[in-house]
DRENDO-1510 file (C-alpha; in Angstrom, 1 decimal, always signed):
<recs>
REC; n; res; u; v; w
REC; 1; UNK; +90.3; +158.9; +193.9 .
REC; 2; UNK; +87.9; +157.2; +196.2 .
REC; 3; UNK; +85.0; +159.2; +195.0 .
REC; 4; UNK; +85.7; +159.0; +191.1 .
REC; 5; UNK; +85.6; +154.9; +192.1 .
REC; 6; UNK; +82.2; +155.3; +193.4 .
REC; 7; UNK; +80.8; +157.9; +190.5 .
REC; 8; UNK; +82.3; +155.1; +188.3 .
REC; 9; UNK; +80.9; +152.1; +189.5 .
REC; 10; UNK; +77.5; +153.9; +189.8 .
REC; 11; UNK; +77.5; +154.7; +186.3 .
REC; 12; UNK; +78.2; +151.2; +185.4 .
REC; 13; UNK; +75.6; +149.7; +187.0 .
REC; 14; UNK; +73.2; +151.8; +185.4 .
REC; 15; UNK; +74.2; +151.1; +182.4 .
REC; 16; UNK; +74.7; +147.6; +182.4 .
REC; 17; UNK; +71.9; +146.6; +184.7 .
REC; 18; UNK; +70.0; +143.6; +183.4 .
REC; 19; UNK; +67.0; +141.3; +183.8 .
REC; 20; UNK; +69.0; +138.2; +183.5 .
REC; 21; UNK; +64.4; +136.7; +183.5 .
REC; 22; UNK; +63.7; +133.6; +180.9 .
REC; 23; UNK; +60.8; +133.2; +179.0 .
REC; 24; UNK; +58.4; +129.9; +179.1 .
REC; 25; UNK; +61.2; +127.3; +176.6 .
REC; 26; UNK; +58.7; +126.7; +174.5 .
REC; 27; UNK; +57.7; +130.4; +173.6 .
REC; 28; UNK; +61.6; +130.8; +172.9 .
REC; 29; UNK; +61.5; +127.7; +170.9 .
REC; 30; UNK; +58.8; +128.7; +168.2 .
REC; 31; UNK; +60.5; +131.9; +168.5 .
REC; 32; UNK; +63.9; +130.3; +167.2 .
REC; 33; UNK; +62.3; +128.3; +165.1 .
REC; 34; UNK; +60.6; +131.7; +163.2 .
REC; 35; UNK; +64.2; +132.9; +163.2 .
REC; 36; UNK; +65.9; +129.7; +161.6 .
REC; 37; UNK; +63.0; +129.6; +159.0 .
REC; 38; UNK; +63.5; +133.3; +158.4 .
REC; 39; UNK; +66.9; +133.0; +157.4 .
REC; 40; UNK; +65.8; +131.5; +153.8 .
REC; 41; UNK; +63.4; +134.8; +152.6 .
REC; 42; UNK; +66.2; +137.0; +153.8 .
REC; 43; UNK; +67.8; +138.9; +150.1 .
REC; 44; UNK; +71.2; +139.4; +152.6 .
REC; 45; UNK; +72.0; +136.2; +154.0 .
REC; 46; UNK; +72.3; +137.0; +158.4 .
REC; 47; UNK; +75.3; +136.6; +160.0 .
REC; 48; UNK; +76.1; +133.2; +162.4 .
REC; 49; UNK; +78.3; +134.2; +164.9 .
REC; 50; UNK; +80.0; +131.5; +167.2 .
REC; 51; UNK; +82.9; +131.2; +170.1 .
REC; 52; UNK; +83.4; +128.8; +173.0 .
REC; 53; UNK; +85.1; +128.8; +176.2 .
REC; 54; UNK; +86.0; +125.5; +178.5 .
REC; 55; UNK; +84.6; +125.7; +181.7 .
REC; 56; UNK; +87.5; +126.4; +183.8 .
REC; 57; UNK; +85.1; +128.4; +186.1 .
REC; 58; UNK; +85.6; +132.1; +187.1 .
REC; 59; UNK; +87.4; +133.8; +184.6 .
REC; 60; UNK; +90.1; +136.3; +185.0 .
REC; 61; UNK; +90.5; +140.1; +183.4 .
REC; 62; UNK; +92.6; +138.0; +180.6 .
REC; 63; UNK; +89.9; +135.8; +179.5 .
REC; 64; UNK; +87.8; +139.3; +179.8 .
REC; 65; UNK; +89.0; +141.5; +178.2 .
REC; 66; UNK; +90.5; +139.1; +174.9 .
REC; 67; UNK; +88.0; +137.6; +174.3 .
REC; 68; UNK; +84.3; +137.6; +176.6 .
REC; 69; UNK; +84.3; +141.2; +176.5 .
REC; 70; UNK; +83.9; +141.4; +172.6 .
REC; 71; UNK; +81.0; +138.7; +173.4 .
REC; 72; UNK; +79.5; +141.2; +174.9 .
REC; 73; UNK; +79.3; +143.9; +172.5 .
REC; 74; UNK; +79.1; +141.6; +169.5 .
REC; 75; UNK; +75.6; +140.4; +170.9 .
REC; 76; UNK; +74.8; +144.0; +171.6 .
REC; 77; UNK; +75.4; +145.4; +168.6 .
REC; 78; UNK; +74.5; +142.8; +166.1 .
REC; 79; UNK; +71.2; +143.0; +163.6 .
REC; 80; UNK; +68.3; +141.6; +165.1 .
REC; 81; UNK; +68.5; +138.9; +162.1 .
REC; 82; UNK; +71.8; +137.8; +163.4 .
REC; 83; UNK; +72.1; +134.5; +165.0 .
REC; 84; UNK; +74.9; +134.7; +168.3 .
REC; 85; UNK; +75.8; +131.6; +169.4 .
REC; 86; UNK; +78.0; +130.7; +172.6 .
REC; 87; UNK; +79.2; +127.5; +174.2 .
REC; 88; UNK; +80.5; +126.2; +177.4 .
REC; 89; UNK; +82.5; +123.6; +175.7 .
REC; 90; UNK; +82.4; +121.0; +178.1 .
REC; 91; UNK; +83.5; +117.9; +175.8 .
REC; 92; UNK; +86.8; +120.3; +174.9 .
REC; 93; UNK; +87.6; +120.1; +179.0 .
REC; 94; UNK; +87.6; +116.2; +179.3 .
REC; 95; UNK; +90.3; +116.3; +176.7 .
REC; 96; UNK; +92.2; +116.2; +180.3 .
REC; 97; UNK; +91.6; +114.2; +183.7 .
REC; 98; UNK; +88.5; +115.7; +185.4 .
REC; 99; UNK; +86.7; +115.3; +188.6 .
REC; 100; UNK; +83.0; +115.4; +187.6 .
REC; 101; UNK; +82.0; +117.6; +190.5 .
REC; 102; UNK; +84.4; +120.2; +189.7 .
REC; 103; UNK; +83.5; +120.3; +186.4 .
REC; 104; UNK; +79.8; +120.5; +187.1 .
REC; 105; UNK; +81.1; +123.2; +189.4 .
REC; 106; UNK; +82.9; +124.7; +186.8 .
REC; 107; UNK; +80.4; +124.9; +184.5 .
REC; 108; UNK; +78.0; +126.5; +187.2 .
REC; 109; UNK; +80.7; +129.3; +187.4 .
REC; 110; UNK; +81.4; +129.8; +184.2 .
REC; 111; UNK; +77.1; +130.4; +183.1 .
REC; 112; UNK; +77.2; +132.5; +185.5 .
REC; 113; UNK; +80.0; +134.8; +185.1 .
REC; 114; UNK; +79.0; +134.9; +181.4 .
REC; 115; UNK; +75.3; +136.0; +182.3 .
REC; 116; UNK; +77.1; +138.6; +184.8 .
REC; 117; UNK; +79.2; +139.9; +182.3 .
REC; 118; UNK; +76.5; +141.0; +179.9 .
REC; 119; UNK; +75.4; +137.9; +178.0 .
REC; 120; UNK; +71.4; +137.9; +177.5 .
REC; 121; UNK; +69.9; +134.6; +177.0 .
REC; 122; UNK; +67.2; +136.1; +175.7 .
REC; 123; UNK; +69.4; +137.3; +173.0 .
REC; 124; UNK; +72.0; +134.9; +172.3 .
REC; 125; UNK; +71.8; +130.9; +172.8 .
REC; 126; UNK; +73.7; +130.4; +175.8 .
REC; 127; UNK; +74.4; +126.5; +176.3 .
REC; 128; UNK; +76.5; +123.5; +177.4 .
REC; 129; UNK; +78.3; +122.0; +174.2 .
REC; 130; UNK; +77.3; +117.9; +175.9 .
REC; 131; UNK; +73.5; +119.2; +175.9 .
REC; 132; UNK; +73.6; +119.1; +172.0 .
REC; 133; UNK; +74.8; +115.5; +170.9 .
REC; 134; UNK; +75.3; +116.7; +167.1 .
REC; 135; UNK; +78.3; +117.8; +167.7 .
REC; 136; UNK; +79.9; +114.7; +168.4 .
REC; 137; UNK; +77.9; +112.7; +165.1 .
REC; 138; UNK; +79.0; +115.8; +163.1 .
REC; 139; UNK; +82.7; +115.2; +164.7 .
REC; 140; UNK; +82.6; +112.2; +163.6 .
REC; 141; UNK; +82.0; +112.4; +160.1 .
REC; 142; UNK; +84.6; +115.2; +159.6 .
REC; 143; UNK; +86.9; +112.8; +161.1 .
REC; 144; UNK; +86.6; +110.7; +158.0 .
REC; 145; UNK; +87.9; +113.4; +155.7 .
REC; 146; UNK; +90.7; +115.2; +158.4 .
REC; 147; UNK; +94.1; +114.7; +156.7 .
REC; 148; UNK; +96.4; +113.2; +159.8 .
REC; 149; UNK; +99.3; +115.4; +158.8 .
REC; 150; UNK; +97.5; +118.8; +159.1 .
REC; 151; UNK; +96.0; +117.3; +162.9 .
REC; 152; UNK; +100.0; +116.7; +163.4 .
REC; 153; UNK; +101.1; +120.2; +162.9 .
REC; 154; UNK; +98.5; +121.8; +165.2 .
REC; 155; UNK; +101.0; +123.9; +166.9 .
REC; 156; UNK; +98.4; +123.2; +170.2 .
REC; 157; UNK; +98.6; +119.9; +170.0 .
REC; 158; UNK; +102.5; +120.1; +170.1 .
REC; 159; UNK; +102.3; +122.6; +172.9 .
REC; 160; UNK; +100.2; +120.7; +175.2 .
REC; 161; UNK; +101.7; +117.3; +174.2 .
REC; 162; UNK; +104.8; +118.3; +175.2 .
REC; 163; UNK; +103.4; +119.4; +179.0 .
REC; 164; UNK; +102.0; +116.1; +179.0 .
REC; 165; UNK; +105.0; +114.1; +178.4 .
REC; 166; UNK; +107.5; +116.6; +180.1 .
REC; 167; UNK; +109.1; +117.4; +177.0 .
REC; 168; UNK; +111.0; +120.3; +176.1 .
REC; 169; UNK; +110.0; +122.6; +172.3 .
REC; 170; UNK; +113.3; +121.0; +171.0 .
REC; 171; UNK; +112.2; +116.9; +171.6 .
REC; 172; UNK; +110.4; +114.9; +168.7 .
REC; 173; UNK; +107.2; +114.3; +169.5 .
REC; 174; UNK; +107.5; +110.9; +166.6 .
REC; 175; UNK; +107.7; +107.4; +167.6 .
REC; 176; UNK; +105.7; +104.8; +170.2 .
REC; 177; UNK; +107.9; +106.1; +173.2 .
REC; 178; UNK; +107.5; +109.6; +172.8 .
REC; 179; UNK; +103.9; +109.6; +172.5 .
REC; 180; UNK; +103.1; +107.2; +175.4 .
REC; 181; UNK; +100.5; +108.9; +177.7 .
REC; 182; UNK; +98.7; +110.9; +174.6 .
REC; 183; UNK; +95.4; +110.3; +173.8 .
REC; 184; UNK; +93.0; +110.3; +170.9 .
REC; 185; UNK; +90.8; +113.3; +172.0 .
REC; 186; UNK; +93.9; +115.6; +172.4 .
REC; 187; UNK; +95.0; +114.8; +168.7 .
REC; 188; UNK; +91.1; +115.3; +167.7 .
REC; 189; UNK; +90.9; +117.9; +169.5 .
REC; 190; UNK; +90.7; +120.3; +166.0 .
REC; 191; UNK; +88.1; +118.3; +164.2 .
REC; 192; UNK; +85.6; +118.6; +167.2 .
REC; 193; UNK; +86.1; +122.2; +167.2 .
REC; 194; UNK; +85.2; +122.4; +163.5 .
REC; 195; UNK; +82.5; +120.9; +164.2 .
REC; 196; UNK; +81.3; +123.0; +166.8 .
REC; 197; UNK; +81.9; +126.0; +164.5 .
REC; 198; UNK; +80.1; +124.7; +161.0 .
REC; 199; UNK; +77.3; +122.6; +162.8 .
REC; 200; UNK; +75.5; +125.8; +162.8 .
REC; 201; UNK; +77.0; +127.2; +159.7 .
REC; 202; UNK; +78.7; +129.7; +161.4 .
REC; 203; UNK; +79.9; +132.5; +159.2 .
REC; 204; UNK; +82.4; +134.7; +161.4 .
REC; 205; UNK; +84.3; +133.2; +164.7 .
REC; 206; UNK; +85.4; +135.8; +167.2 .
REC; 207; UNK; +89.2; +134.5; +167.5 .
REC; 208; UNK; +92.4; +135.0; +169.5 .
REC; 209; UNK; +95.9; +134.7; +167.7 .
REC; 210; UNK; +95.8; +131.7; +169.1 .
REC; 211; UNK; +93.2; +129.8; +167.4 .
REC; 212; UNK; +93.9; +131.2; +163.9 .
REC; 213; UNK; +95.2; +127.5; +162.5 .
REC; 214; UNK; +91.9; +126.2; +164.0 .
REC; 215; UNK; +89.6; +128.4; +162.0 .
REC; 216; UNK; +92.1; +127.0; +159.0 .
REC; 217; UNK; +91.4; +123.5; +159.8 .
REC; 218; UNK; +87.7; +124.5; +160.1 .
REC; 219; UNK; +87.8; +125.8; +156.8 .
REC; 220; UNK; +89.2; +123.1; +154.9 .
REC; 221; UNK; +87.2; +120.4; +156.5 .
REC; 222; UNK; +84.0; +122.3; +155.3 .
REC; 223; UNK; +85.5; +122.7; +152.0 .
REC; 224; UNK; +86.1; +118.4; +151.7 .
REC; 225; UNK; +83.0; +117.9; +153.2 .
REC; 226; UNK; +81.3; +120.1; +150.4 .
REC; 227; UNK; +82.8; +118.4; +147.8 .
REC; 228; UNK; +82.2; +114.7; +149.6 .
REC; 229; UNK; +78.4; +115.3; +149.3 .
REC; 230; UNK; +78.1; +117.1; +146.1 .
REC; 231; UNK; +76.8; +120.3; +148.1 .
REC; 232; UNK; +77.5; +123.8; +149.9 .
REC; 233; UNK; +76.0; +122.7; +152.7 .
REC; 234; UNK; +78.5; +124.6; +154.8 .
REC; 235; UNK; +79.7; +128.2; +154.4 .
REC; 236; UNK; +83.4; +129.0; +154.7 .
REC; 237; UNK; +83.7; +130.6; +158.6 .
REC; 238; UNK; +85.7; +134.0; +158.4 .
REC; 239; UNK; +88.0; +135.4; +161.3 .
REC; 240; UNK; +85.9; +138.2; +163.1 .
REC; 241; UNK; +88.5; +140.3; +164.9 .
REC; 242; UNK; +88.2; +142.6; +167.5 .
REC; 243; UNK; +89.4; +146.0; +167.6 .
REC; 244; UNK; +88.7; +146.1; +171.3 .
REC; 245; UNK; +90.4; +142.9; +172.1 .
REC; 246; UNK; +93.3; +143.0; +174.3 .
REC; 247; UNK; +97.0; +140.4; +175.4 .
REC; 248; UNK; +96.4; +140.5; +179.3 .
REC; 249; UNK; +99.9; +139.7; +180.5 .
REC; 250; UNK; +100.8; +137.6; +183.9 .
REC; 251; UNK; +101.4; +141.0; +186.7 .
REC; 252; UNK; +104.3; +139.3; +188.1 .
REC; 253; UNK; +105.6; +137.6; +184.8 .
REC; 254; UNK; +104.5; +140.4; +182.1 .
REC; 255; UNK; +106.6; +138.3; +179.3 .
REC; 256; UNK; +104.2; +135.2; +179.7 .
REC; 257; UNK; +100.3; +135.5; +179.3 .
REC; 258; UNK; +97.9; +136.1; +182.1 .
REC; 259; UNK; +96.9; +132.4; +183.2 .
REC; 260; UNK; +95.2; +130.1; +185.8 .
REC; 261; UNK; +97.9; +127.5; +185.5 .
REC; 262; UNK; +100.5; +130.1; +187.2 .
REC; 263; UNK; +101.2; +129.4; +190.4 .
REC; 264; UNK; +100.7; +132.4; +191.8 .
REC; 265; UNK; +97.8; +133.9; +192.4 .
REC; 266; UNK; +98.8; +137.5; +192.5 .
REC; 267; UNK; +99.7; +136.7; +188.6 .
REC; 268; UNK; +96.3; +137.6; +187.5 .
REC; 269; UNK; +93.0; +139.2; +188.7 .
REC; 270; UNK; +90.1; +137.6; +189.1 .
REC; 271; UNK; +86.2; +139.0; +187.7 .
REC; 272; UNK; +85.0; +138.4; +191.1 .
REC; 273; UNK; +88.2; +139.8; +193.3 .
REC; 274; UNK; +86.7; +142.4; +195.7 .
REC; 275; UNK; +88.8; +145.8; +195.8 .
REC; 276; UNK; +91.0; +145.4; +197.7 .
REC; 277; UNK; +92.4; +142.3; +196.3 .
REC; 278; UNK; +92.5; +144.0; +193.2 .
REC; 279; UNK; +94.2; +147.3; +194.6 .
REC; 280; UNK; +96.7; +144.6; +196.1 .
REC; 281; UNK; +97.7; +142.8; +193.1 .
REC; 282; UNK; +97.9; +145.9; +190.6 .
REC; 283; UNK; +100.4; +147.2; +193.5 .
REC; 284; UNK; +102.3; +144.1; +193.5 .
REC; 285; UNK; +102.9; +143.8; +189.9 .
REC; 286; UNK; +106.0; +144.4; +188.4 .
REC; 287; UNK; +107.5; +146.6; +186.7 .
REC; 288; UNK; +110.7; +148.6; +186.2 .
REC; 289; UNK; +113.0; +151.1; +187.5 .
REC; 290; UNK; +113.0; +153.9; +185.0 .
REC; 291; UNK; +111.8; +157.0; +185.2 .
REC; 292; UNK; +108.3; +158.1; +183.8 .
REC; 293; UNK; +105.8; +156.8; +181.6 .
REC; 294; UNK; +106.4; +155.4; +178.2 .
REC; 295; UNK; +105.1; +152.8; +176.1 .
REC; 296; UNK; +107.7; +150.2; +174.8 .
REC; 297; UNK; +106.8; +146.4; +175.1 .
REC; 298; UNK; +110.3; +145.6; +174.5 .
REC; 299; UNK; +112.3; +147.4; +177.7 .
REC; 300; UNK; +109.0; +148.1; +179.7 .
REC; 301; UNK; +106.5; +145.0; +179.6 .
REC; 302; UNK; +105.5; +145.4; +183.0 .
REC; 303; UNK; +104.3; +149.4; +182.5 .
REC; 304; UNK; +102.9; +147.9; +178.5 .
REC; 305; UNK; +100.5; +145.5; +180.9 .
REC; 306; UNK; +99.2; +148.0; +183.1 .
REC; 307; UNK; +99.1; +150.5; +180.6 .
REC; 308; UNK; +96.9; +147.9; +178.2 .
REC; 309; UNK; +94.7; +146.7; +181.2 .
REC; 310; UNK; +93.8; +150.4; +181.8 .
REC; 311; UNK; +92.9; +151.0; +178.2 .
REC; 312; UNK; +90.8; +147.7; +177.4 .
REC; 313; UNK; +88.7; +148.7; +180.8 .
REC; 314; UNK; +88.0; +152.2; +180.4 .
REC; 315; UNK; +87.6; +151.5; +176.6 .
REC; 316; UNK; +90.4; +153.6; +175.1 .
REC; 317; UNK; +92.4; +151.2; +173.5 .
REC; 318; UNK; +93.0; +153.0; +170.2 .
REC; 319; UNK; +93.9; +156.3; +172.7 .
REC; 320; UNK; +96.9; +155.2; +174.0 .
REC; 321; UNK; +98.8; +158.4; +172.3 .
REC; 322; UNK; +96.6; +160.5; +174.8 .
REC; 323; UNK; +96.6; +158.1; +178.0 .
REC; 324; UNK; +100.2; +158.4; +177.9 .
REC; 325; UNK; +99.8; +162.1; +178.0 .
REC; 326; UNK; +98.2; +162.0; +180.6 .
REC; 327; UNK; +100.1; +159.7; +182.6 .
REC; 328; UNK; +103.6; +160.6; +181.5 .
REC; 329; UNK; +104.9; +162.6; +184.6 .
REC; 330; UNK; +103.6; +159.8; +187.1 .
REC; 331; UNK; +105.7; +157.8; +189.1 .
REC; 332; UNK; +104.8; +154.1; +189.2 .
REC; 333; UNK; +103.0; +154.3; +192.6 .
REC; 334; UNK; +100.2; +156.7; +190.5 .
REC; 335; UNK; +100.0; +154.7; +187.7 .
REC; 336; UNK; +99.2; +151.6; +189.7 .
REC; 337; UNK; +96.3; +153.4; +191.7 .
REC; 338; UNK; +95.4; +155.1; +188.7 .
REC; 339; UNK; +94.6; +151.5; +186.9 .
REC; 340; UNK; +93.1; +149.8; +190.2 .
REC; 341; UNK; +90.6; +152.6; +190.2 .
REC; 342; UNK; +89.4; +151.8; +186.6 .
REC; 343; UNK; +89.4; +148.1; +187.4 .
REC; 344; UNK; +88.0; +148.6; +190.5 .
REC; 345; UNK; +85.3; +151.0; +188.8 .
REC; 346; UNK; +84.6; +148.1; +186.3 .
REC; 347; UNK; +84.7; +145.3; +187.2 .
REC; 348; UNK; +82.6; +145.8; +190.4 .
REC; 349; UNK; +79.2; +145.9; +188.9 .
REC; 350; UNK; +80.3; +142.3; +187.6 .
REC; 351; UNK; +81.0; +140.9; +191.0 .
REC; 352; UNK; +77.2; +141.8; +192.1 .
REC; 353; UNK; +75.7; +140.7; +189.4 .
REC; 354; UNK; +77.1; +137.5; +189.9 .
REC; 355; UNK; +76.2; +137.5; +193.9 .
REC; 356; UNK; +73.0; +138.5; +192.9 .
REC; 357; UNK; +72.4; +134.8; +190.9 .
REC; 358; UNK; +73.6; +133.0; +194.6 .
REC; 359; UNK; +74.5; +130.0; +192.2 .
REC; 360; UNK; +75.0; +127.7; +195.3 .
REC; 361; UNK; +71.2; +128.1; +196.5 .
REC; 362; UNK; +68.6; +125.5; +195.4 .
REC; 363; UNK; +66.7; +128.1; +193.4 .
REC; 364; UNK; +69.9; +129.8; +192.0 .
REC; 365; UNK; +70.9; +126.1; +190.5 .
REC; 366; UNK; +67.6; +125.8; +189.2 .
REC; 367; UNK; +67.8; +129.2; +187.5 .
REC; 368; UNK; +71.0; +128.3; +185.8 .
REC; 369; UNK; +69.9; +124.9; +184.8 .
REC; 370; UNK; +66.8; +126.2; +183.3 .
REC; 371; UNK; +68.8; +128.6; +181.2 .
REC; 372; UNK; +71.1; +125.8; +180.2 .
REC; 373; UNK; +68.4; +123.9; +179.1 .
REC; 374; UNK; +66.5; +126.8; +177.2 .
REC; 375; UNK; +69.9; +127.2; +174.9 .
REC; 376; UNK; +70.5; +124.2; +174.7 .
REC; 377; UNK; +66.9; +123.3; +173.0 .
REC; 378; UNK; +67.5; +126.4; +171.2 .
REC; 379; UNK; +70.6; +125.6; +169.2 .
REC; 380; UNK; +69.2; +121.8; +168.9 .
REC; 381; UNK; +66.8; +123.6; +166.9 .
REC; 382; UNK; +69.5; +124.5; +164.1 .
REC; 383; UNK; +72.2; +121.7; +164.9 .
REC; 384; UNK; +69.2; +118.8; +164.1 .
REC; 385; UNK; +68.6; +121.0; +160.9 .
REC; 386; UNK; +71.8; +120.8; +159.8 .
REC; 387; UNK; +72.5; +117.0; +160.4 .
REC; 388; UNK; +69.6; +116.2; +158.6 .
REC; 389; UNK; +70.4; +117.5; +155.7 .
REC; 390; UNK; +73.8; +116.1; +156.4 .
REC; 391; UNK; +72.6; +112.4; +156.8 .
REC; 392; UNK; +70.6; +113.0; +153.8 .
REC; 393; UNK; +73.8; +114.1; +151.5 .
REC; 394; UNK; +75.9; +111.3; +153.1 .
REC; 395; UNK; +73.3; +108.6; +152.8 .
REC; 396; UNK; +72.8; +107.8; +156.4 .
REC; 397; UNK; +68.7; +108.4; +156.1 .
</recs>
């Protein structure tokens, strides 16, 4: 299967080869500024689309395929009137103890696996979620109309609470003693996410199961904020789900989601991992030991993972019906080899990309700080719009 590997990954890089150049920031500048002002002579009102990811630096196939993946194609198949916004959500990391050099590191990593991956800052505003300092006024002020109770049963909150403090699903989270070690930012969390989303009066989020109750929060605080100042400043965000989005699971653990936290490392696959890495984990991962080929997440998760990772990658996940065909008579040794080479195939194109930006050079830092920079002017443009009509509404100018 060597040579299908090599057709493969020469047909990828073909078609996702990219400039990853920047234009002069202030040529993109007047050109956002055209497109904000064109949004109000426009008879269909354009869509806002916005998502963020922390900057836990080199993502894995999981955070690939559920979510950055669908980045992708959203900003490749959305109407030139469309505004596609994406964040590295930097103030969402120090939610937890960080070392500021690893999180600039991060940071570094996660630009540029998102430019590697497809994402055109020519096309969409790429930028760091510190860079634009109306989210944390606009946080702020939504803060003043969050309803405590709904901020308590942020199933999230509970979850990672609970990690903090060492406490089990079943332990009360109520009382001084029990929440000793929390902090505020955790329990705020939600509100600075809403803010995030309706700063730029976002009108569909791109959103994992997940996040669902966030988008809810989001919702309601745009709603009470409407009503506080007498105007729809804010739209209501929808849900924008993706057909194409896949639940990577853990390869050794296929009952628990694929994550960095796991301890080990042959638990997930990494965007950069060279082949035979990859080859090495797939082969490693478990699975049963029935006979055949067959789909059932309940007495099979392990063969459900590879099965799912397989589909996502080669883009046939509403084919399963016919990949199972197809693989029905193999014996596990087959199927494993028979995913590697489509996640070989893949994902290599990605890993050059990436070595192509040499993000620990001098000039390779610069080129990833000027494209920070250029988003980050670039959705300043539309969060300093919307806070000024804010202020205005709320009688702070």
């Amino acid at each position: 299967m060597g040579g299908l590997v090599k057709r493969c990954i020469a047909l990828h890089s073909q078609i996702a080869k990219r400039t990853l150049s920047t234009s002069p920031i202030t040529s993109e500048l007047k050109s956002e500024k055209s497109r904000v002002n064109a949004r109000d002579t426009q008879k269909v009102r354009p869509r806002t689309i916005f998502s963020g990811i922390q900057p836990t630096g080199i993502p894995h196939i999981g955070n690939y395929l559920g979510a950055l993946k669908n980045w992708v194609e959203l900003q490749d198949t959305a109407n030139d009137q469309d505004t596609i916004i994406f964040s590295i959500v930097d103030l969402h990391a120090i939610t937890v103890s960080q070392n500021a050099s690893a999180l600039r590191q991060a940071k570094r990593e996660m630009l540029a696996s998102l430019l590697a991956l497809g994402i055109k800052p020519g096309r969409s505003i790429l930028y760091e979620q510190s860079s634009v300092m109306e989210h944390t006024e606009l946080s702020w002020i939504l803060s003043t109309i969050a309803p405590l109770g709904a901020l308590n049963r942020m199933t999230q909150f509970k979850s990672k609470a609970r990690l903090i403090t060492n406490r089990s699903d079943n332990d009360s989270l109520g009382g001084e003693e029990s929440i000793d070690g929390l902090m505020l930012g955790l329990f705020a969390y939600p509100v600075l996410q809403a803010a995030d989303i309706l700063l730029y009066k976002t009108t569909l989020v791109p959103v994992g199961e997940d996040q669902s109750q966030h988008l809810e929060l989001s919702r309601t605080l745009a709603k009470g904020i409407n009503s506080k100042m007498g105007s729809k400043i804010f739209p209501l965000p929808e849900t924008l789900l993706s057909k194409s989005a896949a639940r990577v699971s853990d390869l050794r653990d296929p009952t628990k989601k694929m994550s960095k936290s796991a301890v080990n490392e042959k638990s997930r696959i990494s965007i950069l991992d060279q082949e035979n890495v990859i080859r090495k984990k797939i082969n490693t991962a478990m699975t049963d030991s029935l006979l055949g080929i067959t789909y059932d997440q309940t007495t099979r998760p392990g063969i459900v993972n590879l099965l799912d990772i397989y589909a996502a990658f080669a883009g046939r996940s509403d084919d399963m019906q016919n990949i199972l065909r197809e693989v029905k008579d193999f014996s596990h040794k087959a199927l494993k080899e028979f995913v590697a080479d489509q996640v070989v195939a893949s994902l290599e194109p990605i890993r050059q990309r990436y070595l192509a930006l040499d993000i620990e050079s001098t000039v390779g830092k610069q080129r990833l700080e000027d494209i920070s920079k250029l988003g980050a002017e670039k959705a300043k443009v539309i969060a300093q719009r919307t806070m000024n009509e804010v202020r205005g509404k709320m009688g702070l100018r």
